[in-house]
N, C-alpha and C positions, 0 to 999 in steps of 0.2 A: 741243354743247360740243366742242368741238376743243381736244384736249391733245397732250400730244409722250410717246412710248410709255411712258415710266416715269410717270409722272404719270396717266398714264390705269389703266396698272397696279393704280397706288392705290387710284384714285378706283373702281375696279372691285372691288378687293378690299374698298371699303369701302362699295358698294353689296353686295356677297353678306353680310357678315358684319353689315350695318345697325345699323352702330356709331353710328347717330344713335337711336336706340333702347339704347344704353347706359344712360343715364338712368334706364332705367325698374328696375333691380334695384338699383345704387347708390346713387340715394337711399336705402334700407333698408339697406343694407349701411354706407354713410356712420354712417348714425346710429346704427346699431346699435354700431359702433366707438367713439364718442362717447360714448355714453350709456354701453357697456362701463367705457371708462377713467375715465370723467365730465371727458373734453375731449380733447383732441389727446394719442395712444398720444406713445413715443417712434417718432424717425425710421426707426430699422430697420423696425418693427413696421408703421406709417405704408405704410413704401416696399412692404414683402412685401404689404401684404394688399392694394395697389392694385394690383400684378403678378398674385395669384391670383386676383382677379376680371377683370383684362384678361384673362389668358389663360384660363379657365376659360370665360366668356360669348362671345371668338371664338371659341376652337375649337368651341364648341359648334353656334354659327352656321354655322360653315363645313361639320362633319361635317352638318350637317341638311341644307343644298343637294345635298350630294352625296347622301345617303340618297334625300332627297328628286326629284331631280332628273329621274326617268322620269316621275312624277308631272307634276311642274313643268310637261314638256313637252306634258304632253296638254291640261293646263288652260289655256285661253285667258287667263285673268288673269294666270298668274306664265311663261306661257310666252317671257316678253322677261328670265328671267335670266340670269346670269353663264352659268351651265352650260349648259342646253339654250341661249341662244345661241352656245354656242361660244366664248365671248369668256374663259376660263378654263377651263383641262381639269381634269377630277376627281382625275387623279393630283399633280398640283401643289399644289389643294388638302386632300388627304388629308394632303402631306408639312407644309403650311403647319397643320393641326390637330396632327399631330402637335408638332410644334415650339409649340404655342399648350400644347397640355396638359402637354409637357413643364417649360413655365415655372410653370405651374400647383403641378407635384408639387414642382418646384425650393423655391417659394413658401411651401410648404406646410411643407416640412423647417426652411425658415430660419425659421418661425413657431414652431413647439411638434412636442411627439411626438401630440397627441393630432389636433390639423391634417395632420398625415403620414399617419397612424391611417387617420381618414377619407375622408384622399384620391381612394379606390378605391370610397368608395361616392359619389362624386362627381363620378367620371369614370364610373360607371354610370350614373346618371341622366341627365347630358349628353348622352351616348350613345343613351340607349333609348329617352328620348320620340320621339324621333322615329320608331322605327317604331311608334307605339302608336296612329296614330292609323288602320294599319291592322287592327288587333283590338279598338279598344276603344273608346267613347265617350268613357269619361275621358283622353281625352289632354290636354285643355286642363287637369285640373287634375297631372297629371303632369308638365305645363309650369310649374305654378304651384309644384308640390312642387321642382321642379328650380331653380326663382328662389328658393326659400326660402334655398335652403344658402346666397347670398348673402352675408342678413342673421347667420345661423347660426353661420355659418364665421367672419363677420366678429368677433361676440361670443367666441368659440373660438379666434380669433388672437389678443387680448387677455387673455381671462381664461386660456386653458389647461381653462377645463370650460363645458359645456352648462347654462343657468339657465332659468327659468321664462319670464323675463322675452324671451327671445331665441328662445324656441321659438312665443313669442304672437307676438313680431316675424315670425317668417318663418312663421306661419299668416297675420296678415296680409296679408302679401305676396304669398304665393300665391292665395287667395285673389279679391285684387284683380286679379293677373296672369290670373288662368283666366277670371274675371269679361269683362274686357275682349277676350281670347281668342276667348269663344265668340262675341262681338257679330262680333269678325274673321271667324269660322270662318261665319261666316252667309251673305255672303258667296257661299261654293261651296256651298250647301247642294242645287242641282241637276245641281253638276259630282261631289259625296260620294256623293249618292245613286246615280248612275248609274255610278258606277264602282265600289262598292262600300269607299268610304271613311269611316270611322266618326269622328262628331264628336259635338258634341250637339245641335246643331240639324240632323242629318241624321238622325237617332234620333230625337229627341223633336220635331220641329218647328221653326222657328224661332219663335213663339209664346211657346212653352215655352219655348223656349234664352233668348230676352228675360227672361223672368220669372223661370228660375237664373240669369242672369247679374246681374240687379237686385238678387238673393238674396246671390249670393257679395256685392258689394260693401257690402253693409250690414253682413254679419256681420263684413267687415274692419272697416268703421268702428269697429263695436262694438269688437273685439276693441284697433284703436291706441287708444282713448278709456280701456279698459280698463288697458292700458298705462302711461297716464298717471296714472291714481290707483294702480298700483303702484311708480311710480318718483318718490322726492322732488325729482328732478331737473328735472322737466318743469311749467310753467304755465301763464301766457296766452297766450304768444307761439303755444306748440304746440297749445293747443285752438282756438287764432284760424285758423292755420294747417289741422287739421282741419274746423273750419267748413267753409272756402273749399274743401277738399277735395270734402267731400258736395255743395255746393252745384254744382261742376262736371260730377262725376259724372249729378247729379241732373239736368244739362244733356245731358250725353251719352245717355241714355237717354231724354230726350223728345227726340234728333236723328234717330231712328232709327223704326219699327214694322214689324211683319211684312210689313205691304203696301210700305213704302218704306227700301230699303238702301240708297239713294244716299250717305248720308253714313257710312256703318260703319266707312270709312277713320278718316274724322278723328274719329269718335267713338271708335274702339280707340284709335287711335295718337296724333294730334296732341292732343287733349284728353287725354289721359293723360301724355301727355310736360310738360305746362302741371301737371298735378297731381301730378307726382314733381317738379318743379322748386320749387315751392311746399313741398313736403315737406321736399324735402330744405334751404332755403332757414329754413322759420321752426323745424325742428328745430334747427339748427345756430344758429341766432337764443337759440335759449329756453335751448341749454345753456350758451353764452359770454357772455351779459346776465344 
């Protein structure tokens, strides 16, 4: 692809930051919003909390490349990124996250006091997963706990307080996110082990890591289906919608077996990006019909 230097810029800044992967926490945070107000917040409300999730999920992405990025280089899979190729220096985008989390906390103020509040355990999480994956096997659901605030925050910029209802949301969430995670994390699981990088399928096997990962997404199912018999908001559309959910899922995990990862890509990422779109699609369907 041949572009003219700004343009390539972009198009660079929006390979590191894998803003085609935005999808995957805004669907829950979308709905979350929704189901909060029981339909479209006002505009203000609207405009902040689509700012606090832009900026909150780049900077996030961005600070991870850079964290990440001696790693990156060793590993033959991600060693053609932004950073280790050169094509983007760390200090640029350290200033570019700054400026992303600043819009975040800006977002956060014009929301509520209790949005402000939590800000700062918000910009913790962002921040930490990314070193965790060298101490701890739970990073993937660290990553999922970090996609929760999302949906979380989103409920929390509408209402002003924390409900039952929005904490099962972003168990959800997480959940699913760590789920499809570990299939990713599978992947390096001979690039983890030999350098001493903790995941769950470098710990436990990939095997194993198949079988929690199968595990996390059923209890998500469980937990949105759940959801749906505590909200008098939600009906067919939404459990038709979940259907179609499981039954993708249920695809992606016969795409895949310990002995063959070829397809782990499109099983994490592009089937999942097909089942946040679906989500987010027949949720938003079930509250305005």
């Amino acid at each position: 692809m041949v572009l003219n230097k700004p343009f390539r810029k972009i198009y660079d800044y929006g390979k590191l930051v894998m803003f085609s992967h935005t999808i995957f926490s805004f669907s829950f945070a979308f709905f979350s919003m929704l189901l909060a107000s029981k339909g479209l917040p006002s505009i203000h409300t609207l405009f902040w909390i689509i700012m606090a999730f832009l900026g909150a999920r780049t900077g996030a992405n961005a600070i991870n490349r850079v964290i990440d990025s001696d790693i990156d280089a060793k590993n033959p899979r991600t060693a053609n990124r932004q950073i280790p190729k050169g094509l983007i220096g760390k200090k640029e985008v350290i200033v570019f996250t700054i400026l992303c989390f600043g819009v975040m906390v800006l977002a956060a103020a014009e929301l509520n006091l209790l949005c402000l509040i939590l800000s700062p355990v918000a910009l913790f999480l962002l921040i930490i997963y990314s070193y965790t994956k060298r101490f701890t096997w739970s990073c993937h659901l660290i990553l999922g706990v970090t996609s929760a605030a999302a949906p979380v925050g989103a409920w929390i910029a509408v209402t002003g307080k924390i409900s039952w209802i929005s904490l099962l949301l972003g168990a959800a969430n997480a959940l699913w996110v760590s789920g499809f995670d570990v299939i990713y994390g599978a992947q390096d699981y001979d690039f983890d082990t030999e350098n001493g990088i903790y995941s769950i399928p470098a710990v436990f096997g990939i095997k194993n890591a198949l079988y929690i990962s199968s595990a996390l997404h059923i209890i998500s199912v469980i937990f949105l289906i759940f959801i749906g018999f505590l909200s008098s908001n939600l009906g067919g559309i939404y459990y038709t919608g979940l259907t179609l959910m499981g039954i993708l899922l249920i695809v992606e995990h016969r795409m895949i077996s310990p002995n063959n990862l070829a397809n782990a890509k499109i099983a994490s990422y592009n089937i999942n990006q097909l089942v946040s779109i679906i989500f987010l699609i027949s949720t938003t369907l079930d509250i305005f019909i």
